[in-house]
C-alpha positions as a Markdown table, in Angstrom:
| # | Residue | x | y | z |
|---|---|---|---|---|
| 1 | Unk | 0.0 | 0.0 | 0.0 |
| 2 | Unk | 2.9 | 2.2 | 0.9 |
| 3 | Unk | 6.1 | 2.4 | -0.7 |
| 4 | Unk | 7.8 | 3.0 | 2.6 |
| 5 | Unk | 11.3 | 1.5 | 2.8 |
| 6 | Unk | 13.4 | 0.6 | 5.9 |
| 7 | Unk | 15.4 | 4.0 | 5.8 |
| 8 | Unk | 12.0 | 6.0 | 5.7 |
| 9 | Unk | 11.0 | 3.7 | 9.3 |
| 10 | Unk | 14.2 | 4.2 | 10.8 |
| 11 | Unk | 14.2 | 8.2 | 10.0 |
| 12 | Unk | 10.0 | 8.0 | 11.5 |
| 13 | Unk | 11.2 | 6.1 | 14.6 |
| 14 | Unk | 14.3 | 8.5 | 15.4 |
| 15 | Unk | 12.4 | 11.6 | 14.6 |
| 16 | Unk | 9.2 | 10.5 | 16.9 |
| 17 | Unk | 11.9 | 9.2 | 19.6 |
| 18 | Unk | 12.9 | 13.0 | 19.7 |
| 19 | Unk | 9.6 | 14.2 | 19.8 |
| 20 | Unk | 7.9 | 12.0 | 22.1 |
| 21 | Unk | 10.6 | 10.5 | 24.2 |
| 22 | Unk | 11.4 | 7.1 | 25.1 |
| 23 | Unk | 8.7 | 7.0 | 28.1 |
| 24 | Unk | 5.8 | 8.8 | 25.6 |
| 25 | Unk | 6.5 | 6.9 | 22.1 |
| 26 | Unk | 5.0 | 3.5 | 23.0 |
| 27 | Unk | 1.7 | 5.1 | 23.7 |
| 28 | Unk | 1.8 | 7.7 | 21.1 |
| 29 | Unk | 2.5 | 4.6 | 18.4 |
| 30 | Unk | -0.7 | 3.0 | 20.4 |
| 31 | Unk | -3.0 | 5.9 | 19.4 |
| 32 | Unk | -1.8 | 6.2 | 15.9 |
| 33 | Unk | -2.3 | 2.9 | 15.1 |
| 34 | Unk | -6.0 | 3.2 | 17.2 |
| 35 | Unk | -6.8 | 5.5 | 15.0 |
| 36 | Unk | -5.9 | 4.8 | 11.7 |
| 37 | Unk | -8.1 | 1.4 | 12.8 |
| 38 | Unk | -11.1 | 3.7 | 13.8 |
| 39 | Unk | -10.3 | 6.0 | 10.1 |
| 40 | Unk | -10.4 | 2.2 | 8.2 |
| 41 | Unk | -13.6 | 1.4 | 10.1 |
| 42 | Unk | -15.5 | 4.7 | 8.9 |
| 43 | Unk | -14.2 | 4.7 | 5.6 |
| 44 | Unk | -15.7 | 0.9 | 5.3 |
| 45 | Unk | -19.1 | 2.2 | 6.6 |
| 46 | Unk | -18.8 | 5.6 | 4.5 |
| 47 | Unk | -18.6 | 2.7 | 1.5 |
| 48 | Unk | -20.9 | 0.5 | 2.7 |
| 49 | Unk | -23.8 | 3.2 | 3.5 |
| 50 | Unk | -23.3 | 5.1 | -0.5 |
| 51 | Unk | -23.6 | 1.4 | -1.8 |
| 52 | Unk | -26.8 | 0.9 | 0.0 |
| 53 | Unk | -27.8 | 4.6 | -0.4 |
| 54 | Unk | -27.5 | 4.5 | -3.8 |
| 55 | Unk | -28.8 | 0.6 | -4.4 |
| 56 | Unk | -25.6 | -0.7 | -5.9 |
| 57 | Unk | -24.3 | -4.1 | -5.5 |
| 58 | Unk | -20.3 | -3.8 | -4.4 |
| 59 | Unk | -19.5 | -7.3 | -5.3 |
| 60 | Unk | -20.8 | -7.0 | -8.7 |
| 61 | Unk | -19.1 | -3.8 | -9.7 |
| 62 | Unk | -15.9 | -5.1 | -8.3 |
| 63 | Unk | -16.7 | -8.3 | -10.6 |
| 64 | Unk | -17.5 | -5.6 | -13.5 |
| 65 | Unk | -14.1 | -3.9 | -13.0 |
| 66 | Unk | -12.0 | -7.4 | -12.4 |
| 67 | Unk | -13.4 | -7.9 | -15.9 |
| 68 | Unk | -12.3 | -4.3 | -17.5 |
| 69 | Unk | -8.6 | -6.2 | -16.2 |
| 70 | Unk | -8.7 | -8.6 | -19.4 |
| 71 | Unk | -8.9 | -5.5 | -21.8 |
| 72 | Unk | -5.5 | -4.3 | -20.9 |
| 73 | Unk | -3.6 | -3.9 | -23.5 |
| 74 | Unk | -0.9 | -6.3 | -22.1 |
| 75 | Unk | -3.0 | -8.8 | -21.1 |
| 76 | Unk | -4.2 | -8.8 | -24.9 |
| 77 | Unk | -0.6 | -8.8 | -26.6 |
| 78 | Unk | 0.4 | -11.6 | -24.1 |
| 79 | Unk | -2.8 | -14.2 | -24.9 |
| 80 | Unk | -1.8 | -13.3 | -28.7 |
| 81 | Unk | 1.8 | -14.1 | -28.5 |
| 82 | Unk | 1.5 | -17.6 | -26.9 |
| 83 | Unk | 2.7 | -20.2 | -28.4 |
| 84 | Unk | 0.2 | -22.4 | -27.5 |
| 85 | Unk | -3.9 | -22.3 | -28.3 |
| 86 | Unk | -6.6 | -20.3 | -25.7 |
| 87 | Unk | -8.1 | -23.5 | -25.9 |
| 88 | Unk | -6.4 | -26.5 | -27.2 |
| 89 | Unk | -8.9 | -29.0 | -29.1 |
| 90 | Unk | -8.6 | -32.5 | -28.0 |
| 91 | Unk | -9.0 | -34.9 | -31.3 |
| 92 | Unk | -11.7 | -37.3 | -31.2 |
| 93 | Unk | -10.7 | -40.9 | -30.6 |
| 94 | Unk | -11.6 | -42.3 | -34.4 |
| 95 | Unk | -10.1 | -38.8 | -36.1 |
| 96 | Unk | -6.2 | -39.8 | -37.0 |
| 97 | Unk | -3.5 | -37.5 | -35.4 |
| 98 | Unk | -2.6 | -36.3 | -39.4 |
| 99 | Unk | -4.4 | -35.2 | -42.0 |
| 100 | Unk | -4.8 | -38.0 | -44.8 |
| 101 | Unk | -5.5 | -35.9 | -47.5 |
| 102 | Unk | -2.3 | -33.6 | -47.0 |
| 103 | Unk | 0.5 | -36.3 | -48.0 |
């Protein structure tokens, strides 16, 4: 979610060591994470209550948007450059493995 490295940590940690103090920082890293839990927990019912509110189904539009995923232009140059078939046809157990009529 972040792109926070370990220098970034170490510079948060020394900077809320001087501004809190050893005796304070424990607490004070306490109510952060309390309430970025609390912020999470409102922004889930803030989501939940528009959906409802506005008669949409969340799991459906997340389905919708999983499927937009397939149209990326990537995605698209990749399942044309394999080597093999999308789907590979199996040969019925009669048909030969060759064609007869090309030798």
């Amino acid at each position: 979610m972040f792109d926070i490295g370990i220098g970034e940590i170490m510079a948060l940690a020394v900077i809320g060591l001087l501004i809190f103090g050893p005796e304070k920082l424990p607490k004070a890293a306490a109510d952060g994470a309390r309430f970025i839990k609390q912020l999470r927990t409102m922004a889930a019912g803030a989501k939940q209550e528009l959906a409802d509110s506005a008669g949409l189904d969340v799991s459906e539009a997340m389905d919708a948007v999983k499927g937009l995923a397939d149209l990326h232009p990537k995605r698209i140059a990749t399942s044309l450059l394999k080597d093999e078939p999308a789907s590979p046809k199996k040969p019925a157990a009669d048909a030969p493995l060759f064609d007869p009529d090309a030798t």
